[in-house]
C-alpha positions, -999 to +999 in steps of 0.1 A: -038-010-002-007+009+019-016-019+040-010-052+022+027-052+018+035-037+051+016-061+071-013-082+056+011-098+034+036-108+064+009-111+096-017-129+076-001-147+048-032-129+024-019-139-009+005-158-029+019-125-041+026-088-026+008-063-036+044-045-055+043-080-074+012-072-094+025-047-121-007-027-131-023-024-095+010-013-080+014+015-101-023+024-095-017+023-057+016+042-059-004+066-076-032+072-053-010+074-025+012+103-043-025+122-041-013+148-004-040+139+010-040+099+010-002+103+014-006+124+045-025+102+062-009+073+054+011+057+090+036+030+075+052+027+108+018+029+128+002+002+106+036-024+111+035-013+151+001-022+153-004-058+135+034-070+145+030-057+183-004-059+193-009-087+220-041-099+202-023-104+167+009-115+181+002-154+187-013-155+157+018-155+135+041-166+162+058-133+174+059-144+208+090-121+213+076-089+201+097-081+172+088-059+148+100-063+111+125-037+093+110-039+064+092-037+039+113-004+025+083+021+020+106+039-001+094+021-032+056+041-027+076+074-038+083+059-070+068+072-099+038+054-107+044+059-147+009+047-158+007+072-189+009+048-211-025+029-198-042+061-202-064+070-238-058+106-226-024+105-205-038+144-192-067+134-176-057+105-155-090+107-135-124+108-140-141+136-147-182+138-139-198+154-171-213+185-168-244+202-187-278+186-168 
């Protein structure tokens, strides 16, 4: 999902909307990526580099002059996700497996 915005939505033309666009899935995805570990490896700049620069990737939206975008400001993923209110039990956000086999 780190993806979409950054570059699927931009180098592919994926949807009609960005991912940030869609109110309930963006604050699931901001959420996820404020997990350490997903947010850790998470390459913003890497993933933009790649799509926007690569020679293969390049003629096929037309960036015959190797530019890479600014944007989108990845700022917005620190954001918090405020999904409490979706929640039955706003404590336990995730899943837990149920124990006593």
């Amino acid at each position: 999902m780190a993806r979409f915005d950054a570059v699927y939505f931009q180098v592919f033309h994926a949807n009609k909307k960005r991912l940030i666009d869609y109110k309930n899935l963006w604050a699931y995805a901001r959420e996820l990526y404020q997990v350490s570990e997903i947010k850790e490896s998470t390459y913003f700049e890497t993933y933009k580099r790649h799509y926007q620069l690569s020679p293969h990737l390049k003629s096929l939206w037309g960036n015959i002059y190797s530019i890479k975008a600014k944007g989108p400001d990845v700022s917005v993923w620190e954001e918090p996700a405020d999904r409490r209110n979706l929640s039955a039990d706003p404590e336990e956000k995730f899943k837990k497996e149920q124990s006593g086999f």
